[in-house]
MARLO-427673 format. One record per atom (N, C-alpha, C): residue number from 1; x, y, z. Coordinates in nm, 2 decimals. Each point is the difference from the previous one (the first is absolute). Example, Ala and Ser with C-alpha at 12.3 -4.5 7.8 and 13.67 -1.06 7.14 Angstrom:
BEGIN
+-----+--------+--------+--------+
| num |     c1 |     c2 |     c3 |
+-----+--------+--------+--------+
|   1 |   1.32 |  -0.57 |   0.78 |
|   1 |  -0.09 |   0.12 |   0.00 |
|   1 |   0.09 |   0.12 |   0.00 |
|   2 |  -0.04 |   0.11 |  -0.07 |
|   2 |   0.09 |   0.11 |   0.00 |
|   2 |  -0.08 |   0.11 |   0.08 |
+-----+--------+--------+--------+
//
This chain:
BEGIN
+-----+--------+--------+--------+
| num |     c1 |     c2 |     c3 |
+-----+--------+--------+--------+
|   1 |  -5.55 |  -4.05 |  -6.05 |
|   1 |   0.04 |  -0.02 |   0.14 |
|   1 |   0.11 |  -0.11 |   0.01 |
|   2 |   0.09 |   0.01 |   0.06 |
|   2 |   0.11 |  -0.06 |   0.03 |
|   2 |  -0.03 |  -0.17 |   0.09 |
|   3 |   0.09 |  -0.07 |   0.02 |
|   3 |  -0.03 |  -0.08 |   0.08 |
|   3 |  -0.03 |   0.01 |   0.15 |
|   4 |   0.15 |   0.08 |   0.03 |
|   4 |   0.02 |   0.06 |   0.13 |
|   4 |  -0.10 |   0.07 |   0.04 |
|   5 |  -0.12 |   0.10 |  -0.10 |
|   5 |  -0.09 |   0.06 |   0.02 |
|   5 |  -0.11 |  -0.09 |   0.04 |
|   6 |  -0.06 |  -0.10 |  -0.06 |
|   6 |  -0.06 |  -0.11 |   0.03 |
|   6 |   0.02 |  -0.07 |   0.09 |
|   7 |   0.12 |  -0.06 |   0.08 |
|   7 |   0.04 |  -0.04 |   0.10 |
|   7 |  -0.05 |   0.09 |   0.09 |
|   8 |   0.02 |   0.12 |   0.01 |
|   8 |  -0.04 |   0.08 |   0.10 |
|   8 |  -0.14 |   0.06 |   0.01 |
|   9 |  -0.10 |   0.04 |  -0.13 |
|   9 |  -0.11 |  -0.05 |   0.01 |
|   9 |  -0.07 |  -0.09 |   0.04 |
|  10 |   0.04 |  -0.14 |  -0.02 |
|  10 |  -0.03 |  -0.10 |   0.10 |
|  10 |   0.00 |  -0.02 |   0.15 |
|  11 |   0.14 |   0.05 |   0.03 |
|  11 |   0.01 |   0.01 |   0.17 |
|  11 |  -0.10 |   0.07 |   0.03 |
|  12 |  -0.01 |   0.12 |  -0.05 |
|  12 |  -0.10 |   0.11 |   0.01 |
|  12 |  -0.15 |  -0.07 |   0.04 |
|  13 |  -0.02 |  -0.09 |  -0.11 |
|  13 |  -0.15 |   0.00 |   0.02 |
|  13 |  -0.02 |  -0.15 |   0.15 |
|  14 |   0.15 |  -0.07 |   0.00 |
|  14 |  -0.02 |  -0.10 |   0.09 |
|  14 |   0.00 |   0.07 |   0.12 |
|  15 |   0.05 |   0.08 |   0.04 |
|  15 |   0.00 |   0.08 |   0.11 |
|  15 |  -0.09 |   0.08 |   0.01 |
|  16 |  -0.11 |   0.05 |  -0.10 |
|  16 |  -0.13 |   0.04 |   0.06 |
|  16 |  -0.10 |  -0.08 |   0.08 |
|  17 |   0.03 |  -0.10 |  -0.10 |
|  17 |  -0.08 |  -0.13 |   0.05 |
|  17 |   0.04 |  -0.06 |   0.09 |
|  18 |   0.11 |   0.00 |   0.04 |
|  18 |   0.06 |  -0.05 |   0.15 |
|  18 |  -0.05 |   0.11 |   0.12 |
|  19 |  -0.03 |   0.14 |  -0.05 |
|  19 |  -0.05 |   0.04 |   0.12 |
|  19 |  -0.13 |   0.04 |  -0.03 |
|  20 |  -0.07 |  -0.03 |  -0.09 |
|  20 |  -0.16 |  -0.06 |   0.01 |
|  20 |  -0.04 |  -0.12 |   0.12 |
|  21 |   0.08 |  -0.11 |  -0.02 |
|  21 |   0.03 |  -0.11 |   0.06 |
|  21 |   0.04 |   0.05 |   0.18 |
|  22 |   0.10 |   0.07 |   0.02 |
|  22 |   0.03 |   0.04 |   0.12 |
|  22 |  -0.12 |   0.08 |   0.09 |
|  23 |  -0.11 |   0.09 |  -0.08 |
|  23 |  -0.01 |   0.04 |   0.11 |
|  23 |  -0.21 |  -0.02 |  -0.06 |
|  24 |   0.02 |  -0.09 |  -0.05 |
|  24 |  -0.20 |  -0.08 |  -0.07 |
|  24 |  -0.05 |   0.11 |   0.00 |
|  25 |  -0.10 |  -0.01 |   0.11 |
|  25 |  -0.12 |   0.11 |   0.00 |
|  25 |   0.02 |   0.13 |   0.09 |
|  26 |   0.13 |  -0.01 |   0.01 |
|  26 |   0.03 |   0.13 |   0.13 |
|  26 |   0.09 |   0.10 |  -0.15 |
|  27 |   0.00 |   0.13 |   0.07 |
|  27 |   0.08 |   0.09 |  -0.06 |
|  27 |   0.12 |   0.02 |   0.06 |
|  28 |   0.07 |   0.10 |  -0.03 |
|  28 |   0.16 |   0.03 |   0.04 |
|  28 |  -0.05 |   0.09 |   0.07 |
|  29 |   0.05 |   0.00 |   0.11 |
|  29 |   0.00 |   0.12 |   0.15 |
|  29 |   0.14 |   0.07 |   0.07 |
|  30 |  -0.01 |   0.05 |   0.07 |
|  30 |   0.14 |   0.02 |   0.07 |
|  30 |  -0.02 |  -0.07 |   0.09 |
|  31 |  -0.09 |  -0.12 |   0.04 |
|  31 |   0.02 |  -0.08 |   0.12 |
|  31 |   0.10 |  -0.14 |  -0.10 |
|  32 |  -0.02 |   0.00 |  -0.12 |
|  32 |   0.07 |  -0.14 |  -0.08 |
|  32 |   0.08 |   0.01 |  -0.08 |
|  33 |   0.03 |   0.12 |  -0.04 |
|  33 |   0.09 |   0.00 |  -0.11 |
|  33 |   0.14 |  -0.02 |   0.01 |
|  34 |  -0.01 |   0.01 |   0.12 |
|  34 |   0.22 |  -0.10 |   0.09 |
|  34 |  -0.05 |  -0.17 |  -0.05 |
|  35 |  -0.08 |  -0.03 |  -0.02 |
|  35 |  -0.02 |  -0.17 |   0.00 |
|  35 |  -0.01 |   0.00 |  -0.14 |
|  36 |  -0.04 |   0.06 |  -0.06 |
|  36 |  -0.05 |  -0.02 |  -0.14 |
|  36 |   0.10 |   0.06 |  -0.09 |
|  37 |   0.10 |   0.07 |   0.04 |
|  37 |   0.14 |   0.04 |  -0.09 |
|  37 |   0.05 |  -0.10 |   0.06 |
|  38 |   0.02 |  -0.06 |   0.11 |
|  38 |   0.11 |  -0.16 |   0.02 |
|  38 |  -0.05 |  -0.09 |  -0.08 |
|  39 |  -0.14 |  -0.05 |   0.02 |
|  39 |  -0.03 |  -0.11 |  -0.10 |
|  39 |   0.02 |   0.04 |  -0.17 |
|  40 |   0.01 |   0.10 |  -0.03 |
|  40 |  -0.01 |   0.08 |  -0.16 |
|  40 |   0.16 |   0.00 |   0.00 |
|  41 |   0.11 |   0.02 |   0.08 |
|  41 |   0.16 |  -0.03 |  -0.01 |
|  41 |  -0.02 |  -0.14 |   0.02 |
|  42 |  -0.01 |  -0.06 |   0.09 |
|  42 |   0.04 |  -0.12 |  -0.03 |
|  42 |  -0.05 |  -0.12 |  -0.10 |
|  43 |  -0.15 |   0.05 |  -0.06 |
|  43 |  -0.05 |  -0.04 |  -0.17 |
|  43 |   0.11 |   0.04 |  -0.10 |
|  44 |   0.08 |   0.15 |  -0.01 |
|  44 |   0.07 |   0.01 |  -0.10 |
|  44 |   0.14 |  -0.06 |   0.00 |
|  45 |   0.01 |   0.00 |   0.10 |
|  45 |   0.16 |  -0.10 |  -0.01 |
|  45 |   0.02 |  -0.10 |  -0.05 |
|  46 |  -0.07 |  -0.06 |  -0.10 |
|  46 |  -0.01 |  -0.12 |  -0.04 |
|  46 |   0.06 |   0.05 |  -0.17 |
|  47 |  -0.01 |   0.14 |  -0.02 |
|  47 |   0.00 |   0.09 |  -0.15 |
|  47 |   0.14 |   0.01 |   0.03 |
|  48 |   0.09 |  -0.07 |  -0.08 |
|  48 |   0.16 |   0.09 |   0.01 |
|  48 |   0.05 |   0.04 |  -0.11 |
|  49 |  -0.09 |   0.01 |  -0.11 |
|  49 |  -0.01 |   0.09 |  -0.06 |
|  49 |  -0.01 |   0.17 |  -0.03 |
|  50 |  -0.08 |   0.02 |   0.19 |
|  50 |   0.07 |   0.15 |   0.02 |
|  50 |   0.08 |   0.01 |   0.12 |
|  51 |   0.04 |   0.12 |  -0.05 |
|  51 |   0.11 |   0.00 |   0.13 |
|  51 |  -0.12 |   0.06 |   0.14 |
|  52 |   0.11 |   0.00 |   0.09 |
|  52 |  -0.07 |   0.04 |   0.16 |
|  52 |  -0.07 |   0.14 |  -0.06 |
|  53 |   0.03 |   0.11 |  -0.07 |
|  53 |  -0.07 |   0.15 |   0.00 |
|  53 |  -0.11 |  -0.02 |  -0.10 |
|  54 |  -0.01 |  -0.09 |  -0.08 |
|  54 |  -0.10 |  -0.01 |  -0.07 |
|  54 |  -0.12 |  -0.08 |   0.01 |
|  55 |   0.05 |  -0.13 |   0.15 |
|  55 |  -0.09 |  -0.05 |   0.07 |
|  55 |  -0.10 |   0.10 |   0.09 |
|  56 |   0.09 |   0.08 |   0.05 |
|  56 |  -0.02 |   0.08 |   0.12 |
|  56 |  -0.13 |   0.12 |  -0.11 |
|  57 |   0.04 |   0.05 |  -0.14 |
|  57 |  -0.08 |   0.08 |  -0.07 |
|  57 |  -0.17 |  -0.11 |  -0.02 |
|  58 |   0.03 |  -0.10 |  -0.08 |
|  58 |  -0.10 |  -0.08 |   0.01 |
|  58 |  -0.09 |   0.04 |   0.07 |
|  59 |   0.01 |  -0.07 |   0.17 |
|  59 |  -0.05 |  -0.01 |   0.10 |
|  59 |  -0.09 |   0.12 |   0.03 |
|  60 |   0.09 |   0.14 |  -0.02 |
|  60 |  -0.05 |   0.16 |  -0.03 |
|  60 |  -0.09 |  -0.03 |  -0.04 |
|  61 |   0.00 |   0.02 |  -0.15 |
|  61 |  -0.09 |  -0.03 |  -0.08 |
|  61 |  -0.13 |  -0.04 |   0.00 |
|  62 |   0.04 |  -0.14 |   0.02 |
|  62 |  -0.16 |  -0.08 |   0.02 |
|  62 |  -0.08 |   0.04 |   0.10 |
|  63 |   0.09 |   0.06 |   0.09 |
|  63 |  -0.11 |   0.03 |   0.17 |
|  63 |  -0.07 |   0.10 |  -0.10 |
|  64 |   0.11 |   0.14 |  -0.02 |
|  64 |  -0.06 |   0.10 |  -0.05 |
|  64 |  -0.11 |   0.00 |  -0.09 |
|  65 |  -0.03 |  -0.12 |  -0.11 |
|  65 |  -0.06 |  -0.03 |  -0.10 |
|  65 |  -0.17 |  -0.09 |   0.04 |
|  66 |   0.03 |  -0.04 |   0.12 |
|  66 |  -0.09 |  -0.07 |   0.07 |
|  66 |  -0.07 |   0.08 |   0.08 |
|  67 |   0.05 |   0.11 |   0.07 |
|  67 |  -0.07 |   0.12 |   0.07 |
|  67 |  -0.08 |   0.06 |  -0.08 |
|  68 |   0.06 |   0.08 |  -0.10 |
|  68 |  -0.10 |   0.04 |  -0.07 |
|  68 |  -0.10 |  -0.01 |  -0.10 |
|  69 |   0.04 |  -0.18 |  -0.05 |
|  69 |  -0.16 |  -0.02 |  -0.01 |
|  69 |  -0.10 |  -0.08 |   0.13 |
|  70 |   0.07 |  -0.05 |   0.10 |
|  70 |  -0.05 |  -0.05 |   0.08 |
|  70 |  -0.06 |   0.12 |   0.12 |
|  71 |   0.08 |   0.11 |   0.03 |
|  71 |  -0.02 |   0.01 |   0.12 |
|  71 |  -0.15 |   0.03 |   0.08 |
|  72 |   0.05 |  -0.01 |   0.11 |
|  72 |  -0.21 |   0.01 |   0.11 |
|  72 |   0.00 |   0.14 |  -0.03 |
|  73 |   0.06 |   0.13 |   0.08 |
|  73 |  -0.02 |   0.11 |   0.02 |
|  73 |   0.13 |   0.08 |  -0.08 |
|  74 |  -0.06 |   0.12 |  -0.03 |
|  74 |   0.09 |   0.09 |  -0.08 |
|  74 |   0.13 |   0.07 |   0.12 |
|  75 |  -0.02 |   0.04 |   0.09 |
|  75 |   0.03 |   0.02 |   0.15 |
|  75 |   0.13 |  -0.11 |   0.02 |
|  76 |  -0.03 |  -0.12 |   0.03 |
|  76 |   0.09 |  -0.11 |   0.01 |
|  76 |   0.05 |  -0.06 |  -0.08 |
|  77 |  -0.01 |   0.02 |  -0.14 |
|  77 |   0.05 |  -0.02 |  -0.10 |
|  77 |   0.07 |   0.13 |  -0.05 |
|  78 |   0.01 |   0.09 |   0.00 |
|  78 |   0.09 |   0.15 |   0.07 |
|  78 |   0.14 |  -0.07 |   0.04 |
|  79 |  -0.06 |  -0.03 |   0.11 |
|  79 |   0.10 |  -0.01 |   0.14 |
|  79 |   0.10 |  -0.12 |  -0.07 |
|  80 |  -0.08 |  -0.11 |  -0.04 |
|  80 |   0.10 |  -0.14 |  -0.01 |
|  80 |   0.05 |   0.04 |  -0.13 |
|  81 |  -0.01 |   0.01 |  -0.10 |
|  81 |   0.05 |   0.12 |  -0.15 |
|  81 |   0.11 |   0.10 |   0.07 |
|  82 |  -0.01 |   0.05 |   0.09 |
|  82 |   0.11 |   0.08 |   0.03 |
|  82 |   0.15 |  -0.10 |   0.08 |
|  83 |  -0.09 |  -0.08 |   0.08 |
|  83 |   0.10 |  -0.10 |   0.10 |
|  83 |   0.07 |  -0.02 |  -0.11 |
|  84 |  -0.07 |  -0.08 |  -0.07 |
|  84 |   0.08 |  -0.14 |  -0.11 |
|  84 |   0.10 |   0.10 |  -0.09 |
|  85 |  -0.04 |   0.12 |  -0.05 |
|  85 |   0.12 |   0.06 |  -0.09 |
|  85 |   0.07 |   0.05 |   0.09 |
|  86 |   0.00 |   0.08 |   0.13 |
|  86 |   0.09 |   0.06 |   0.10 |
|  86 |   0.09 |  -0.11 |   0.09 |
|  87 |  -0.08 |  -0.09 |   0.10 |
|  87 |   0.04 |  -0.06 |   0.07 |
|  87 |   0.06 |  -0.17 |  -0.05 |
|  88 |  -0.07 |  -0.03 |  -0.05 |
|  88 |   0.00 |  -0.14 |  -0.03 |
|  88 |   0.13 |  -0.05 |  -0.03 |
|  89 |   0.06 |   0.09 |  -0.13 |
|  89 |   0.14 |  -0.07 |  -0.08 |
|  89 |   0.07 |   0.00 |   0.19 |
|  90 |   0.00 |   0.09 |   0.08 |
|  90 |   0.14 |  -0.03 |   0.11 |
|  90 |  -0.06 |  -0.12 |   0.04 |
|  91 |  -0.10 |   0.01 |   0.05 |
|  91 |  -0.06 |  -0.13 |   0.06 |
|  91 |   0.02 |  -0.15 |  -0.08 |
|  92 |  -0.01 |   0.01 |  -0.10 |
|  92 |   0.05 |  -0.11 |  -0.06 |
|  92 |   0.16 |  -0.01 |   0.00 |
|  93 |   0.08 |   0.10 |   0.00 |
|  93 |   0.12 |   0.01 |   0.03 |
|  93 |   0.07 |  -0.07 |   0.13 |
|  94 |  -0.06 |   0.08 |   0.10 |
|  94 |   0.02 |  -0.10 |   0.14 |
|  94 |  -0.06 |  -0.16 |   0.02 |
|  95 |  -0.11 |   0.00 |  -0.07 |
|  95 |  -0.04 |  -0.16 |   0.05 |
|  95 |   0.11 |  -0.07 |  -0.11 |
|  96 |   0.06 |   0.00 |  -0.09 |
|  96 |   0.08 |  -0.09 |  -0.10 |
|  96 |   0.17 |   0.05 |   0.13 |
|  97 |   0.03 |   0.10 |   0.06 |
|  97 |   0.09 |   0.02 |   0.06 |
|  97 |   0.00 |  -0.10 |   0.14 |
|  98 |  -0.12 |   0.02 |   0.05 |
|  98 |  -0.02 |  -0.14 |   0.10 |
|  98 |   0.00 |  -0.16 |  -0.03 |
|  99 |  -0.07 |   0.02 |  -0.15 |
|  99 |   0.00 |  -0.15 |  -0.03 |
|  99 |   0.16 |  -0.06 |  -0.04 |
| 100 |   0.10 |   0.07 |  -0.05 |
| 100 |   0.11 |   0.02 |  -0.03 |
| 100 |   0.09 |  -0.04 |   0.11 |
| 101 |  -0.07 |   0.08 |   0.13 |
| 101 |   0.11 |  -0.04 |   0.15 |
| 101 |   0.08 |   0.14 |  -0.03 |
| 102 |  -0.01 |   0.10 |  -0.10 |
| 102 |   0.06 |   0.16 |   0.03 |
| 102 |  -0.05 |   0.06 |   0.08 |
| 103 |  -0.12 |  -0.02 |   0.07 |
| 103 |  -0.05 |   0.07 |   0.09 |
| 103 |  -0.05 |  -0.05 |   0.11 |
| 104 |   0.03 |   0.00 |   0.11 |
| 104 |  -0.09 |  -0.10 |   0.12 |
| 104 |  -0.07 |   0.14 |   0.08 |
| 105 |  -0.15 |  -0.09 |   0.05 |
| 105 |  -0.05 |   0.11 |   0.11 |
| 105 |   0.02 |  -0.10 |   0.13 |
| 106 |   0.05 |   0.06 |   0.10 |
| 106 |   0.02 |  -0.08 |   0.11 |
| 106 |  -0.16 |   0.06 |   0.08 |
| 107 |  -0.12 |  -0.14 |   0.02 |
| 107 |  -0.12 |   0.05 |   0.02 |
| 107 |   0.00 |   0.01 |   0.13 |
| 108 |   0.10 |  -0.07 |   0.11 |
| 108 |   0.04 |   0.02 |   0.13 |
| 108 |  -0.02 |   0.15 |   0.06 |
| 109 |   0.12 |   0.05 |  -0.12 |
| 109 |   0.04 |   0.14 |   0.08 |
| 109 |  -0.14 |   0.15 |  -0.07 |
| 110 |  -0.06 |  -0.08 |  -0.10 |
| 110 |  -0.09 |   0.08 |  -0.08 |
| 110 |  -0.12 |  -0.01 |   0.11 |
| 111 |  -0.03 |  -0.09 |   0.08 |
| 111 |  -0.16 |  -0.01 |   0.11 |
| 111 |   0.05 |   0.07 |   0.11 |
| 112 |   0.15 |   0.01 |   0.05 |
| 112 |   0.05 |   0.10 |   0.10 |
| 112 |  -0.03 |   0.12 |  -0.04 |
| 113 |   0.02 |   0.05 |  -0.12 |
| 113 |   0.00 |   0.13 |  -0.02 |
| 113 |  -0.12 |   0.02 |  -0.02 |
| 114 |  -0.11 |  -0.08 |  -0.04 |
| 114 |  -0.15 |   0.05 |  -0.05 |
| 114 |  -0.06 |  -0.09 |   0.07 |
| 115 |   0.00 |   0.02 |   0.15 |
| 115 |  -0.09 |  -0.10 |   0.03 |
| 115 |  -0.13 |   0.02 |  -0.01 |
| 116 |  -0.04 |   0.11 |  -0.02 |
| 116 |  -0.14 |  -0.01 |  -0.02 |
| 116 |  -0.10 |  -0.04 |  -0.13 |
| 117 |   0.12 |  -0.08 |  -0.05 |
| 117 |  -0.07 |  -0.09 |  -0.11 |
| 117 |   0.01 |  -0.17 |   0.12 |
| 118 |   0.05 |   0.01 |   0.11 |
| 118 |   0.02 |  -0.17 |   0.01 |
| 118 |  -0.06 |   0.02 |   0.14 |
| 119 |  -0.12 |   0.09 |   0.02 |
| 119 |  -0.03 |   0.06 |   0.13 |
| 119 |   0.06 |   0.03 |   0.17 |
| 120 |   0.16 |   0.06 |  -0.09 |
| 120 |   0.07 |   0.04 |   0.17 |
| 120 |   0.10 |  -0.10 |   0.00 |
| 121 |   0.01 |  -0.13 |  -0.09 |
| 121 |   0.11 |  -0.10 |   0.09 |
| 121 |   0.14 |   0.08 |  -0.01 |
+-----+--------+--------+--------+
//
């Protein structure tokens, strides 16, 4: 094994353990997995050793790797196994495009159009 291989085995296993740590005695849900990929991006940023696509694979990874020996239900572990390989990479795409300032949501004009998230205002 290489160095670079070992460097990244390492991140690997720090970042398991960083989201052992993130989420203790609870599991990964679709109510937490938007908090728990920010705290799991903002643990790896500290690695610049990989680039942004290989952080972003990481992160894949370990959720995916954690679901299935962790998960509660086969059903919701389904669902979040499909999120995380389908949905996730864009998702992580836009939150690094907001954090960047490439993307702004103006939340003003977003509670006009959906007010029935901010009940009517």
């Amino acid at each position: 094994m290489s160095k670079n291989e070992t460097d990244i085995t390492i991140i690997y296993d720090k970042l398991y353990k960083s989201l052992e740590k993130i989420i203790e005695q609870e599991t990964i849900s679709p109510s937490n997995i938007i908090n728990i990929v920010i705290n799991l991006m903002q643990f790896i940023e500290q690695y610049k050793v990989l680039d942004g696509n290989s952080k972003k694979q990481a992160i894949i990874d370990i959720l995916i790797t954690f679901i299935e020996n962790n998960g509660s239900s086969i059903i919701e572990s389904e669902l979040l196994l499909d999120f995380i390989k389908n949905i996730l990479p864009y998702v992580i795409d836009v939150i690094i495009s907001i954090d960047k300032k490439e993307l702004e949501i103006n939340v003003k004009e977003c509670c006009k159009t959906f007010s029935c998230f901010t009940g009517g205002v």
